[in-house]
CHARMM internal coordinates of N, CA and C (Angstrom, degrees):
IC EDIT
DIST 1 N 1 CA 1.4514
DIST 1 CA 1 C 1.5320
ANGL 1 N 1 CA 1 C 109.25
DIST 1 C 2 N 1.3644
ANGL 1 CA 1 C 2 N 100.89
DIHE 1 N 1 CA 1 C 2 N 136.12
DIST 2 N 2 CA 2.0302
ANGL 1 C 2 N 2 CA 93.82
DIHE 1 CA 1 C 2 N 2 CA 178.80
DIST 2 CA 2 C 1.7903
ANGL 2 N 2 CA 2 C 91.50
DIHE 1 C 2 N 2 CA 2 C -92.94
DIST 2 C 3 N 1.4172
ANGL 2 CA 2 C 3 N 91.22
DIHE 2 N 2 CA 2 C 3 N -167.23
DIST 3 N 3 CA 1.7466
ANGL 2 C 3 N 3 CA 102.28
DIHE 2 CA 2 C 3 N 3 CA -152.32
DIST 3 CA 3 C 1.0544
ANGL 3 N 3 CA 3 C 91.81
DIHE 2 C 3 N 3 CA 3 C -83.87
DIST 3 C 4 N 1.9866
ANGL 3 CA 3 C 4 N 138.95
DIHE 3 N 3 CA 3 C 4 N -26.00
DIST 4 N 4 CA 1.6370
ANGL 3 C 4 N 4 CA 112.93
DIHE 3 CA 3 C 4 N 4 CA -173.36
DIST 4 CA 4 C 1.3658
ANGL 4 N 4 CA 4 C 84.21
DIHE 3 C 4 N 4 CA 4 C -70.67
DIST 4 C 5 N 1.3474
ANGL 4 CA 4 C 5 N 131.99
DIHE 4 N 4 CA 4 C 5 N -85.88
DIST 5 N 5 CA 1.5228
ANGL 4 C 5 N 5 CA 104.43
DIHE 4 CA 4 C 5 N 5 CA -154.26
DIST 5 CA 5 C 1.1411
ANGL 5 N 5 CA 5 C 144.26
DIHE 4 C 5 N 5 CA 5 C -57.42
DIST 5 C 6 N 1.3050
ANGL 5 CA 5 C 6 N 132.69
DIHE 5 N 5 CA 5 C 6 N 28.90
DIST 6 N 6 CA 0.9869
ANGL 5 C 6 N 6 CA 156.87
DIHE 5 CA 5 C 6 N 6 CA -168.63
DIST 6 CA 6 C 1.2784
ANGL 6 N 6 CA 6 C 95.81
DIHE 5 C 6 N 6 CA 6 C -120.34
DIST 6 C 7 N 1.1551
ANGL 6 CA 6 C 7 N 139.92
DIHE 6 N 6 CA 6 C 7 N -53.29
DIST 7 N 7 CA 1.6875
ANGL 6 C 7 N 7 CA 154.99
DIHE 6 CA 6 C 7 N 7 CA 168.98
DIST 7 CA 7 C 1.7984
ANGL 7 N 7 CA 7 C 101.43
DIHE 6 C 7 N 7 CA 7 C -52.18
DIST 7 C 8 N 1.0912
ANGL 7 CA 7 C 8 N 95.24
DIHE 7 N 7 CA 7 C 8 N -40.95
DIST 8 N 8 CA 1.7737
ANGL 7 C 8 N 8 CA 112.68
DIHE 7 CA 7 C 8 N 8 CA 179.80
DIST 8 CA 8 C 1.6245
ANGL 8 N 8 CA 8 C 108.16
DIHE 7 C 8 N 8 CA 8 C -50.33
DIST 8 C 9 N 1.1210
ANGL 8 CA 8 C 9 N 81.96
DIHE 8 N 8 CA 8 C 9 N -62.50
DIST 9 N 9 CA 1.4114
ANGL 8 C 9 N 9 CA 108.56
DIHE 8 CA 8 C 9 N 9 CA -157.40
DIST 9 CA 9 C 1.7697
ANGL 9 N 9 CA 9 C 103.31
DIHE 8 C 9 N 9 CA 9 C -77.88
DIST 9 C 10 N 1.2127
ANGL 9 CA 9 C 10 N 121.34
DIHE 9 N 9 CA 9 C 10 N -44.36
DIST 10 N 10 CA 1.7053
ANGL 9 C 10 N 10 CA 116.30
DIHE 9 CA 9 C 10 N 10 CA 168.94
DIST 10 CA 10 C 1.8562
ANGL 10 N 10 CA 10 C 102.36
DIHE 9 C 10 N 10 CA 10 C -61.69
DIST 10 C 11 N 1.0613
ANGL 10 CA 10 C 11 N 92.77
DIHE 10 N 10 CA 10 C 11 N -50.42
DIST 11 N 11 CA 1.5314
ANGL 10 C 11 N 11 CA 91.82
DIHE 10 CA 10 C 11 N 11 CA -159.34
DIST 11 CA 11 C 2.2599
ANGL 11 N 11 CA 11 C 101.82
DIHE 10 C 11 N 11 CA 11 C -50.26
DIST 11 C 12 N 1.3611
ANGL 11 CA 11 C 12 N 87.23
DIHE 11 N 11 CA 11 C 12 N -39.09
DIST 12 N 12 CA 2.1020
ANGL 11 C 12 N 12 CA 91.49
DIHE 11 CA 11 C 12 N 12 CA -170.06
DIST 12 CA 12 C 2.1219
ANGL 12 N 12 CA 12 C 89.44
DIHE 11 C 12 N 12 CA 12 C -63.99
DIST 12 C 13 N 1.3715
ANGL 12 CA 12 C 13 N 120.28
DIHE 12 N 12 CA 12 C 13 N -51.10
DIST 13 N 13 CA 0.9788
ANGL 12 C 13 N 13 CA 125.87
DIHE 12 CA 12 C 13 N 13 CA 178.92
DIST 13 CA 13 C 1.8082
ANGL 13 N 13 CA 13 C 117.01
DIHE 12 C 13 N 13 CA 13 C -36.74
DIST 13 C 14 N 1.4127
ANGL 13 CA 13 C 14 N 110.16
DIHE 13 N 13 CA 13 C 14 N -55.99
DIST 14 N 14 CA 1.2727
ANGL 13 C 14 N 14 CA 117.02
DIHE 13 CA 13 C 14 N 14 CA 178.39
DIST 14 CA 14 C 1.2647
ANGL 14 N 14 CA 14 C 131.98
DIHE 13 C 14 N 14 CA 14 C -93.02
DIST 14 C 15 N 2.3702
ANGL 14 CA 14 C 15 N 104.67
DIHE 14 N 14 CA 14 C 15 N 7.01
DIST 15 N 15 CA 1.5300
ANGL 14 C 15 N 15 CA 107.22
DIHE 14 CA 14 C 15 N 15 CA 166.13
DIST 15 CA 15 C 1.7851
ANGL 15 N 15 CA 15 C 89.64
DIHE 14 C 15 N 15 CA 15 C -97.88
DIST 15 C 16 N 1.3642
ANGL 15 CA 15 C 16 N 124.62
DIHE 15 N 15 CA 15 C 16 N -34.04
DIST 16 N 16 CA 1.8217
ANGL 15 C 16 N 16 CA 104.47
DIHE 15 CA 15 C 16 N 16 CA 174.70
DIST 16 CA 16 C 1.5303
ANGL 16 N 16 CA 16 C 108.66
DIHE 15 C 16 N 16 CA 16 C -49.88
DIST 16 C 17 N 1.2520
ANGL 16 CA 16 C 17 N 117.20
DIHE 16 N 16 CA 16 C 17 N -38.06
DIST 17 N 17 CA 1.7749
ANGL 16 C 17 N 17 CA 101.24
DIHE 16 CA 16 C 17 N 17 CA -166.12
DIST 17 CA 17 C 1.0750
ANGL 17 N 17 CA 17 C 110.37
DIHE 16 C 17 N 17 CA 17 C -85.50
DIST 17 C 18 N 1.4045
ANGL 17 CA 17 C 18 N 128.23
DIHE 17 N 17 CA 17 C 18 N -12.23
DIST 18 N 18 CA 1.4589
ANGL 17 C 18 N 18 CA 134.75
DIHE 17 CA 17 C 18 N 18 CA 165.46
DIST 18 CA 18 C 1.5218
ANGL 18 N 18 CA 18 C 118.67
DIHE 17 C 18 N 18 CA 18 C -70.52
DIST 18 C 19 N 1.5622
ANGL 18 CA 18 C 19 N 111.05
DIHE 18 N 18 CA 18 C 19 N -50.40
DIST 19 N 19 CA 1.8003
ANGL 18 C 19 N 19 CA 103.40
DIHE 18 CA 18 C 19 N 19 CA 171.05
DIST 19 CA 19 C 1.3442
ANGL 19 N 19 CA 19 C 102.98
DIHE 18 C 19 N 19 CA 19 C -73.88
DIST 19 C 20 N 1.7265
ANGL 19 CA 19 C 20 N 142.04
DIHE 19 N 19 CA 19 C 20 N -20.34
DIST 20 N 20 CA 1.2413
ANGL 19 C 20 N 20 CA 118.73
DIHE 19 CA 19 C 20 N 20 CA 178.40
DIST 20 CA 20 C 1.7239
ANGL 20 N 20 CA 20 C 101.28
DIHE 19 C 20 N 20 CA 20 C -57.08
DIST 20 C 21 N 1.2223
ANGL 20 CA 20 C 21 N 100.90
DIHE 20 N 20 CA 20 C 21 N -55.58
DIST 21 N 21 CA 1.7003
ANGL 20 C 21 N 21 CA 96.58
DIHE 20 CA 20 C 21 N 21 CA -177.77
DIST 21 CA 21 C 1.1716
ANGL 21 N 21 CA 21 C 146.11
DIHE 20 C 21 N 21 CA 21 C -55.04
DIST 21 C 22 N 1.4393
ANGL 21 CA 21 C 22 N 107.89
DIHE 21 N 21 CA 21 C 22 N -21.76
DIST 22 N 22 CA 1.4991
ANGL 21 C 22 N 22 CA 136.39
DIHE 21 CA 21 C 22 N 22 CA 150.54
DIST 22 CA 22 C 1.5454
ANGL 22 N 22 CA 22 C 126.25
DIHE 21 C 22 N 22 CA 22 C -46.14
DIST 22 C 23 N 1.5897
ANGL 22 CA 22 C 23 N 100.15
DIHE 22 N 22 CA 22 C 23 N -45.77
DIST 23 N 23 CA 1.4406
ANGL 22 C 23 N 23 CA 114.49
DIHE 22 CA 22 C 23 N 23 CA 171.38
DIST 23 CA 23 C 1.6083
ANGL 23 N 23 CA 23 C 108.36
DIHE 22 C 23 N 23 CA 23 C -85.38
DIST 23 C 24 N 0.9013
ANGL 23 CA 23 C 24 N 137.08
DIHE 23 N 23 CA 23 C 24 N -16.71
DIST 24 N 24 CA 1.4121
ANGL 23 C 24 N 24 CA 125.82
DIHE 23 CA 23 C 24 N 24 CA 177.54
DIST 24 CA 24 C 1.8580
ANGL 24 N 24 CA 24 C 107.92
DIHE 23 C 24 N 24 CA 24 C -96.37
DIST 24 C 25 N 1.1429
ANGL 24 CA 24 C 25 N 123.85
DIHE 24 N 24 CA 24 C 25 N -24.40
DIST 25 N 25 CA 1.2522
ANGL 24 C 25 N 25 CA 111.86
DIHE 24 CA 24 C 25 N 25 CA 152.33
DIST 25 CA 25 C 2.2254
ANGL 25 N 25 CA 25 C 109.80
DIHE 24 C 25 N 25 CA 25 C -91.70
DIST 25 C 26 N 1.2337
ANGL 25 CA 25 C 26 N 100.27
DIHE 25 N 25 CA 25 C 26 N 133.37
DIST 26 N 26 CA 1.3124
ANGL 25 C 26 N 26 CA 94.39
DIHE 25 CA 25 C 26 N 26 CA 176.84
DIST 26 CA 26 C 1.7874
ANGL 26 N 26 CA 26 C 117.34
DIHE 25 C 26 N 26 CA 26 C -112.98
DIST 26 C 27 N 1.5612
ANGL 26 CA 26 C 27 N 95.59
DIHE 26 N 26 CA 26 C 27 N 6.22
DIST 27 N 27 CA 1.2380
ANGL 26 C 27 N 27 CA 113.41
DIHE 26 CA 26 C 27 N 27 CA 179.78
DIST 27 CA 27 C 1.6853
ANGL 27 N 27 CA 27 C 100.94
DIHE 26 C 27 N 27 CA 27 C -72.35
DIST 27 C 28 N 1.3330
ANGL 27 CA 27 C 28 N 107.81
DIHE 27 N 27 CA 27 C 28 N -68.23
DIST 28 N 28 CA 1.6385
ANGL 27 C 28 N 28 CA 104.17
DIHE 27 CA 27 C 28 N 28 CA 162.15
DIST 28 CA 28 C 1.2809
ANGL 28 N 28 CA 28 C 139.10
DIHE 27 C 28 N 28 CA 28 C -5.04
DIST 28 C 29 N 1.5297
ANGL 28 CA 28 C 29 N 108.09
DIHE 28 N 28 CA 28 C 29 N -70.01
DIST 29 N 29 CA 1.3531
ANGL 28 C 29 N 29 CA 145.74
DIHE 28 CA 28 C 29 N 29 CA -174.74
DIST 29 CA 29 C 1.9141
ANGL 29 N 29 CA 29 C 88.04
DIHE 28 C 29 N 29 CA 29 C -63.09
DIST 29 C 30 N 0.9335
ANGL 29 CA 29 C 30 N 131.77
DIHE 29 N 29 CA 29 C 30 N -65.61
DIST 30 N 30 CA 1.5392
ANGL 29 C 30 N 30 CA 156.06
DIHE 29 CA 29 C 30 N 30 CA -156.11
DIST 30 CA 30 C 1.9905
ANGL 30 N 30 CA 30 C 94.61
DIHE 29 C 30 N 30 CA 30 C -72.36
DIST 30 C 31 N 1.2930
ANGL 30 CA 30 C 31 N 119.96
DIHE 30 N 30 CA 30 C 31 N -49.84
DIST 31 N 31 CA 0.7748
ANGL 30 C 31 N 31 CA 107.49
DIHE 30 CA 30 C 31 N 31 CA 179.06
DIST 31 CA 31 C 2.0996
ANGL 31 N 31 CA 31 C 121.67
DIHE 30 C 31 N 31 CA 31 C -95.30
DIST 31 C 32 N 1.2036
ANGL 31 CA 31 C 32 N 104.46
DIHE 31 N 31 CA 31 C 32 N -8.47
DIST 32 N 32 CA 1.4655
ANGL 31 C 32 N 32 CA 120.66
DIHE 31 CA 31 C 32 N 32 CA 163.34
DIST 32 CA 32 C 1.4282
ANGL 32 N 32 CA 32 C 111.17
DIHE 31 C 32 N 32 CA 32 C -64.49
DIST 32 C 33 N 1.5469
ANGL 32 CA 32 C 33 N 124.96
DIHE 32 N 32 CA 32 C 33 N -32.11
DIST 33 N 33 CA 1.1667
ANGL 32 C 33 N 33 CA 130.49
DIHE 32 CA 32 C 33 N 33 CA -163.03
DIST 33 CA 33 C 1.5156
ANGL 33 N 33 CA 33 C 112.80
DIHE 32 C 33 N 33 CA 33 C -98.22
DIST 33 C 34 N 1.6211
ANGL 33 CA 33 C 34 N 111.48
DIHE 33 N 33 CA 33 C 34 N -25.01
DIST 34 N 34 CA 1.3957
ANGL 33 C 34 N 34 CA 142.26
DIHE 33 CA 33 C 34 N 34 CA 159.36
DIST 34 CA 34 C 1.5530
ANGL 34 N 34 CA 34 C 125.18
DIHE 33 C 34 N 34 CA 34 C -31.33
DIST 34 C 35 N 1.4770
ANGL 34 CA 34 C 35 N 71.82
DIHE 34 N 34 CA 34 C 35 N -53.31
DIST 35 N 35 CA 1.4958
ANGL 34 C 35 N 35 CA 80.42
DIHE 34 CA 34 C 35 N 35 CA -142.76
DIST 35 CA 35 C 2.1610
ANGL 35 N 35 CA 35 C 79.39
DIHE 34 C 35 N 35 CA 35 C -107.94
DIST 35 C 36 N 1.3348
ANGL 35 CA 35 C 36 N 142.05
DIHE 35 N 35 CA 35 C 36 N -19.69
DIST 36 N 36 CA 0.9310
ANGL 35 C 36 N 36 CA 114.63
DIHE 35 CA 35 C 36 N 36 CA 143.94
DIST 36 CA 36 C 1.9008
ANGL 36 N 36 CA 36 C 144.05
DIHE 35 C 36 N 36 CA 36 C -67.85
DIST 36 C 37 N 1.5984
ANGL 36 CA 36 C 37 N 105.00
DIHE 36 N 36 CA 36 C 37 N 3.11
DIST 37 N 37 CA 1.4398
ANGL 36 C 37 N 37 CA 120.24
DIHE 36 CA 36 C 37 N 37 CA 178.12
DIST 37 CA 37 C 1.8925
ANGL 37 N 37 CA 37 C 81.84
DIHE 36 C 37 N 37 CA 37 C -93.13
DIST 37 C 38 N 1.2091
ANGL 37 CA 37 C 38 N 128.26
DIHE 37 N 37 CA 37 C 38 N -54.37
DIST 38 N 38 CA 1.2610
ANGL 37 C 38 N 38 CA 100.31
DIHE 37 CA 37 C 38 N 38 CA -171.03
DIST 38 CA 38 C 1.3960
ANGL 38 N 38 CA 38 C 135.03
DIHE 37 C 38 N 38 CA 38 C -71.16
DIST 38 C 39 N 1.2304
ANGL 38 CA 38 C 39 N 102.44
DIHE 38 N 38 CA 38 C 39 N -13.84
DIST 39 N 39 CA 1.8624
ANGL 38 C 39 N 39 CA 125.13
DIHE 38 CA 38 C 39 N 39 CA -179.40
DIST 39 CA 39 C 1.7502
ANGL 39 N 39 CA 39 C 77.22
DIHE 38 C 39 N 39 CA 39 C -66.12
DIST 39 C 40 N 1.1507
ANGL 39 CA 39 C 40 N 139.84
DIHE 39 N 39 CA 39 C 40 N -72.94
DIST 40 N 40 CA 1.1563
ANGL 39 C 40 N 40 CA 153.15
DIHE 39 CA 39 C 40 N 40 CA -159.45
DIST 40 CA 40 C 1.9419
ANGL 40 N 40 CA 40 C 112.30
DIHE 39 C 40 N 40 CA 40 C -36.42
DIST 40 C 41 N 0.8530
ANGL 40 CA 40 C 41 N 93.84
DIHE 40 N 40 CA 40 C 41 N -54.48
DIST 41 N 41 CA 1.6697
ANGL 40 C 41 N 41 CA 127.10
DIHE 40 CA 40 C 41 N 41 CA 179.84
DIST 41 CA 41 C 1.0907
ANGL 41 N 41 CA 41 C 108.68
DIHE 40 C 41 N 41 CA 41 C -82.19
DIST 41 C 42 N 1.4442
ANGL 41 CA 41 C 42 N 147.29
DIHE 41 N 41 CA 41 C 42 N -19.79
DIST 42 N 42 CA 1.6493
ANGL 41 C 42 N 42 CA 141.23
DIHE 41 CA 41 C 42 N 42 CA 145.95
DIST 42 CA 42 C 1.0043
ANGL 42 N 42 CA 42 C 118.99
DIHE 41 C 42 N 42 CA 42 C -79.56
DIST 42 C 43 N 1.4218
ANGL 42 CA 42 C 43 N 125.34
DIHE 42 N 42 CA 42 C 43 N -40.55
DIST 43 N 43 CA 1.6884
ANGL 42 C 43 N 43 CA 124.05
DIHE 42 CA 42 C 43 N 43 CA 175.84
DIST 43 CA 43 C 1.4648
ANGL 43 N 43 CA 43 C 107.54
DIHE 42 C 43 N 43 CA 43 C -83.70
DIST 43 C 44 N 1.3127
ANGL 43 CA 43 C 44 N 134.86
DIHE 43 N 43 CA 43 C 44 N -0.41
DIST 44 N 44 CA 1.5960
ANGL 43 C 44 N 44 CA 128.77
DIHE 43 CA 43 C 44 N 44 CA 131.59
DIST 44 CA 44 C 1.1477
ANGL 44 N 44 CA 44 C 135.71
DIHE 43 C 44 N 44 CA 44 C -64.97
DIST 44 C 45 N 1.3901
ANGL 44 CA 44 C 45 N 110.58
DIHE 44 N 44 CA 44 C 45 N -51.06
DIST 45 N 45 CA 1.4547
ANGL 44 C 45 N 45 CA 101.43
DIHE 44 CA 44 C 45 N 45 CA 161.18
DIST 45 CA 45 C 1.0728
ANGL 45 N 45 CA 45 C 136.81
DIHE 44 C 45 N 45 CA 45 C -74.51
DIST 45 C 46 N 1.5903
ANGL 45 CA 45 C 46 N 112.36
DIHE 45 N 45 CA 45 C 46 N -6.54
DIST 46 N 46 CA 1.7674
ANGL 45 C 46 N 46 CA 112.86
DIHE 45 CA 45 C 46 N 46 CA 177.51
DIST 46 CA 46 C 1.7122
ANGL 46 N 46 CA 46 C 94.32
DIHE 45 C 46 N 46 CA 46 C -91.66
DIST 46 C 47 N 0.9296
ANGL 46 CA 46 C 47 N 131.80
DIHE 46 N 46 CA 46 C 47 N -8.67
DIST 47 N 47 CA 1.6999
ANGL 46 C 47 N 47 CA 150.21
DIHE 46 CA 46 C 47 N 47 CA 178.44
DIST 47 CA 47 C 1.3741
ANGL 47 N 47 CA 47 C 96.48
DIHE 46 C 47 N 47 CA 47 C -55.58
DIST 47 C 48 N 1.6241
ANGL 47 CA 47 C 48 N 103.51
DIHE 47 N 47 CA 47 C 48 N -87.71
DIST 48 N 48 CA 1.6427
ANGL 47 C 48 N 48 CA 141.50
DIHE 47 CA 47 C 48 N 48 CA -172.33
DIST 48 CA 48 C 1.5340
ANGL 48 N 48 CA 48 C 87.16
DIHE 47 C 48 N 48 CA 48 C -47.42
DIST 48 C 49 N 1.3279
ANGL 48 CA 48 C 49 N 131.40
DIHE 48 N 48 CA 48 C 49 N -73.30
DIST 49 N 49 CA 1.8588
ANGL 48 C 49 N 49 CA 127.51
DIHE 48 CA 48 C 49 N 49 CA -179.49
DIST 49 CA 49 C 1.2405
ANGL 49 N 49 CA 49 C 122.26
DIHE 48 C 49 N 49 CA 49 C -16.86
DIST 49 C 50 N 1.5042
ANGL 49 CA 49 C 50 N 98.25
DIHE 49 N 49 CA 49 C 50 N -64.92
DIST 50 N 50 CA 0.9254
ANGL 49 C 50 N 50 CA 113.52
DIHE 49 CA 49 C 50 N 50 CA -171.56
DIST 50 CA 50 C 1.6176
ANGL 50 N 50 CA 50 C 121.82
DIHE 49 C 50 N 50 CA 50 C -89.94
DIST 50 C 51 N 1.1659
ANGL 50 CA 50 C 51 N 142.43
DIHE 50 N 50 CA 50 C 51 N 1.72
DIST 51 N 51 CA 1.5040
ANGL 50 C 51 N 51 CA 145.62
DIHE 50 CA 50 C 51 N 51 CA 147.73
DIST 51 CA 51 C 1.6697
ANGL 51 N 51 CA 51 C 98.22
DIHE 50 C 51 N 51 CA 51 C -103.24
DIST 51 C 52 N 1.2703
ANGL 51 CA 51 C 52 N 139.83
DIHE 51 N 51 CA 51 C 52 N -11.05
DIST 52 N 52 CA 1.6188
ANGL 51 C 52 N 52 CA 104.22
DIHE 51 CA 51 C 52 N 52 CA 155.12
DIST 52 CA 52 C 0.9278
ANGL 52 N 52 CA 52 C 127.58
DIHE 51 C 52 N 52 CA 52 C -95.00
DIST 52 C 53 N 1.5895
ANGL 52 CA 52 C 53 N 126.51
DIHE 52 N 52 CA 52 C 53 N 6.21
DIST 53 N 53 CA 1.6483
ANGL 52 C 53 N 53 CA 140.78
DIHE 52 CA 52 C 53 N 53 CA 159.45
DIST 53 CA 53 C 1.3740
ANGL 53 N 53 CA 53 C 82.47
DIHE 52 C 53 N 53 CA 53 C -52.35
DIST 53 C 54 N 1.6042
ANGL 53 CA 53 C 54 N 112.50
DIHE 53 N 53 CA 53 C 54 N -99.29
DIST 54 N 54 CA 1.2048
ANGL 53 C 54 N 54 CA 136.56
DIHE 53 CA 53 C 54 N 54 CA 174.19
DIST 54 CA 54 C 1.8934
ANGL 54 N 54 CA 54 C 110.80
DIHE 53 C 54 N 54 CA 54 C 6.32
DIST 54 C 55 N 1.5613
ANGL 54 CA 54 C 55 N 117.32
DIHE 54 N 54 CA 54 C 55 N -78.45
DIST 55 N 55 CA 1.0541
ANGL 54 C 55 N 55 CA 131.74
DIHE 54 CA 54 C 55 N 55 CA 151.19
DIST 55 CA 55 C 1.4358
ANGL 55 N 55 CA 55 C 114.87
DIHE 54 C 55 N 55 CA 55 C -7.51
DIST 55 C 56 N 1.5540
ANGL 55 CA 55 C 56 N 108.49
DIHE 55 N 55 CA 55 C 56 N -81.10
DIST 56 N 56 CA 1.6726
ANGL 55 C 56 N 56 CA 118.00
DIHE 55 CA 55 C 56 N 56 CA -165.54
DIST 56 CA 56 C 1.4912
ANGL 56 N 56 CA 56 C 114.52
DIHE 55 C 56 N 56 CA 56 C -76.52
DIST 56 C 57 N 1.4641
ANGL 56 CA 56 C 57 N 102.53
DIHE 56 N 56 CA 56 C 57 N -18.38
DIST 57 N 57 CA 2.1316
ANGL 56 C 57 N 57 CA 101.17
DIHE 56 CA 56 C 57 N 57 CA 162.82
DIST 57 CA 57 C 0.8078
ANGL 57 N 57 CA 57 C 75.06
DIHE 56 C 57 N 57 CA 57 C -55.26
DIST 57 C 58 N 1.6033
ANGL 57 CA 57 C 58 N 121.08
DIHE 57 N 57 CA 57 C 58 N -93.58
DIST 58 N 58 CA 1.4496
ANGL 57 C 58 N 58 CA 126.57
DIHE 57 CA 57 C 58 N 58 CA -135.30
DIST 58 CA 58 C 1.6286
ANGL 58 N 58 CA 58 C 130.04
DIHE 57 C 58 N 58 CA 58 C -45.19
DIST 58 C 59 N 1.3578
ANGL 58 CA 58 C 59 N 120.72
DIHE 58 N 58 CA 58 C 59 N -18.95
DIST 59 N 59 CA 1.2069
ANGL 58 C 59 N 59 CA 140.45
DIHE 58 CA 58 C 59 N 59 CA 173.99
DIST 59 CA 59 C 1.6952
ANGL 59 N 59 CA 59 C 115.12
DIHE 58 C 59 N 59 CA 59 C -66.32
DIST 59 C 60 N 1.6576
ANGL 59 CA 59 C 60 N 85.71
DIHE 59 N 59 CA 59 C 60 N -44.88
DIST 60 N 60 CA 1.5649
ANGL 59 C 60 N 60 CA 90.25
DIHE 59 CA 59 C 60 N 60 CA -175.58
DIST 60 CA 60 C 0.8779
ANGL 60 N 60 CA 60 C 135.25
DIHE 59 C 60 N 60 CA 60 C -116.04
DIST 60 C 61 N 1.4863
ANGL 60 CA 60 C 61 N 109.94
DIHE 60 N 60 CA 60 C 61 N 33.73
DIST 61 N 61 CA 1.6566
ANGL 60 C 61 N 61 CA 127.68
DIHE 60 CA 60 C 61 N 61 CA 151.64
DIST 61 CA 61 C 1.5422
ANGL 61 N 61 CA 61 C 105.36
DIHE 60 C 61 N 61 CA 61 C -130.81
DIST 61 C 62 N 1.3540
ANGL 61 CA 61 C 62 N 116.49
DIHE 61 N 61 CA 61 C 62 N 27.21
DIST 62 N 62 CA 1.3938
ANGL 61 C 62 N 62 CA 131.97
DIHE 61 CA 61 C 62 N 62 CA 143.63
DIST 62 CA 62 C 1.2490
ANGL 62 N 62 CA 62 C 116.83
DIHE 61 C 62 N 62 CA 62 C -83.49
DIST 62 C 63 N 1.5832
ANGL 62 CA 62 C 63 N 104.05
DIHE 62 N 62 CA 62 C 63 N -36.40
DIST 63 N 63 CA 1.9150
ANGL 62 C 63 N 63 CA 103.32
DIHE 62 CA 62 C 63 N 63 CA 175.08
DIST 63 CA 63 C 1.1312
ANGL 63 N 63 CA 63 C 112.82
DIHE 62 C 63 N 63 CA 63 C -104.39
DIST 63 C 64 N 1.3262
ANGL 63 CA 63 C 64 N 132.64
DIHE 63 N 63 CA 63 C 64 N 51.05
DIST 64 N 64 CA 1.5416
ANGL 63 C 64 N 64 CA 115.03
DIHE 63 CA 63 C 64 N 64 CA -158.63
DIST 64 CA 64 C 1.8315
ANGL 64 N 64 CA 64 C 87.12
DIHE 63 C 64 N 64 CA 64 C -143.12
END
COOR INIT
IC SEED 1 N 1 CA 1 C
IC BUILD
């Protein structure tokens, strides 16, 4: 065997024993998913903040 597959072949070896372990804690899984819905939900609302500031200047020295 040359070294990529050998590299191949550890690397598939040590992502099965990693999702087995993933699935036997589900706290993990639960908190990976957590905490990417909340990453989700701050960089929207700092999003939305910050272009409807933006927005409502702009509105109101459009009507002014």
């Amino acid at each position: 065997m040359n070294t990529i597959s050998t590299s191949l072949a550890d690397s598939s070896i040590m992502l099965r024993r990693n999702c087995r372990h993933i699935a036997r804690t589900l706290v993990a899984i639960f908190d990976a998913a957590l905490m990417a819905v909340v990453m989700i939900l701050v960089s929207a609302y700092r999003i939305l903040q910050v272009t409807g500031g933006a927005y409502n200047r702009w509105r109101n020295q459009s009507g002014d």
